[in-house]
C-alpha positions in Angstrom: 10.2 -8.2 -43.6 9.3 -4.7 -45.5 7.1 -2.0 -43.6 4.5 -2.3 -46.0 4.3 -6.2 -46.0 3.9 -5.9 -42.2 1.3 -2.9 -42.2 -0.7 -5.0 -44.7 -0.2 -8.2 -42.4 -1.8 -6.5 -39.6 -4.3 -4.6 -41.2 -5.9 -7.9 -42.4 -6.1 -9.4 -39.4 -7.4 -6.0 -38.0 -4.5 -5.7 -35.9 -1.9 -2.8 -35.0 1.7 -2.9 -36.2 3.6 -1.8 -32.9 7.2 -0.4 -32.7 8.6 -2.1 -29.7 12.4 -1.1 -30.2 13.0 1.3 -32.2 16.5 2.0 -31.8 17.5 -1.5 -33.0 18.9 -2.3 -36.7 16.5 -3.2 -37.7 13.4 -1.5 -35.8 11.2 -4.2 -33.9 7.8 -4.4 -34.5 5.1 -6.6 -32.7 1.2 -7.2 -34.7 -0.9 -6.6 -31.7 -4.2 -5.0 -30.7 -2.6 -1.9 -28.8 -6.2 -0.9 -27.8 -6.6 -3.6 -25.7 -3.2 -3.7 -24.8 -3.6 0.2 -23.1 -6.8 -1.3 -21.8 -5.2 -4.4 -19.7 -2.2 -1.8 -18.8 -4.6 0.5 -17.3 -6.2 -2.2 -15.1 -2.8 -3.3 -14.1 -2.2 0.7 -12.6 -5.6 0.6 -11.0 -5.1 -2.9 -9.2 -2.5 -1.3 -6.8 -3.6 0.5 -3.8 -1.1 2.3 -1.4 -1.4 1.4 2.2 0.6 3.3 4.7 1.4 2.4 7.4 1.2 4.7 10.8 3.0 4.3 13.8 1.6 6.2 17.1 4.8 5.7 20.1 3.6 5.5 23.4 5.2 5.4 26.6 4.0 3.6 30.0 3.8 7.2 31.9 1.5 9.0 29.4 -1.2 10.7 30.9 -4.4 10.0 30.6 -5.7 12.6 27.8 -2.7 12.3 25.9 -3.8 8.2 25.1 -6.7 9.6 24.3 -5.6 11.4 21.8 -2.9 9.5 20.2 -6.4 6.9 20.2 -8.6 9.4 18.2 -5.4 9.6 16.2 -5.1 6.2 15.4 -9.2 5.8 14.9 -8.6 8.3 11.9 -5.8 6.4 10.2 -7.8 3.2 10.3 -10.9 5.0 9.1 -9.1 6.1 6.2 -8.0 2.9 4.9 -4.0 3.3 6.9 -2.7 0.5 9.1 -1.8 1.5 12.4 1.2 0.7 14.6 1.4 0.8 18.1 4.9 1.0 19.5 5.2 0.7 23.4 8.7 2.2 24.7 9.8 0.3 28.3 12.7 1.8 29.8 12.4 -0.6 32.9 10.4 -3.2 34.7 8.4 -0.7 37.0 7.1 1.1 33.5 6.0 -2.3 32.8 3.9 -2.8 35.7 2.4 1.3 35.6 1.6 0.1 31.8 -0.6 -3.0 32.7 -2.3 -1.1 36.0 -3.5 1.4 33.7 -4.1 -1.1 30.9 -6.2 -2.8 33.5 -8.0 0.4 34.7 -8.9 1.5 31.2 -11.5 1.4 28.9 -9.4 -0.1 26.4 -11.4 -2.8 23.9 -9.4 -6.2 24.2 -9.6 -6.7 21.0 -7.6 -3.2 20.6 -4.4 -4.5 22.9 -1.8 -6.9 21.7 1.0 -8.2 23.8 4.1 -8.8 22.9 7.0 -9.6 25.1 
């Protein structure tokens, strides 16, 4: 179809002629609104939102201020939007045991402590 056959097409339906591939023989073309194409490709960018993820490592023998902080650490990542990963290093079975003493001991909210073994 001629250029100017095509431009008149589209601009009587009050429509944009659109190159798609332009290094074809011959060009491609597409009759389209592109304004509300750029609009629907725009909400397609905005629909994605980046989550990343943090992991805090933490060993049975910590002391007591360091879990503290690795906490406030982790309260800060989940306050700005992050997930949060919790990654509990055992080297043996007596670091298991010092883990749930002072799991046991703390202050910890229940719903903060998952078990997996």
């Amino acid at each position: 179809m001629p250029t100017r056959e095509a431009i008149k097409i589209a601009s009587d339906q009050d429509l944009d002629l659109v190159e798609v591939a332009p290094n074809t023989v011959p060009p491609v073309c597409k009759i389209m609104d592109y304004g509300k194409y750029r609009y629907q490709q725009s909400k397609k960018h905005t629909k994605q939102k980046t989550i990343v993820l943090k992991e805090v490592r933490v060993r049975p023998q910590i002391n007591e201020h360091d879990l503290q902080f690795k906490m406030k650490s982790i309260q800060k990542f989940l306050e700005q939007g992050n997930k949060a990963k919790v990654t509990m290093l055992f080297r043996a079975v007596r670091s298991f045991i010092l883990l749930m003493q002072k799991i046991c001991s703390s202050e910890l909210p229940k719903s903060f402590l998952i078990y997996q073994l």
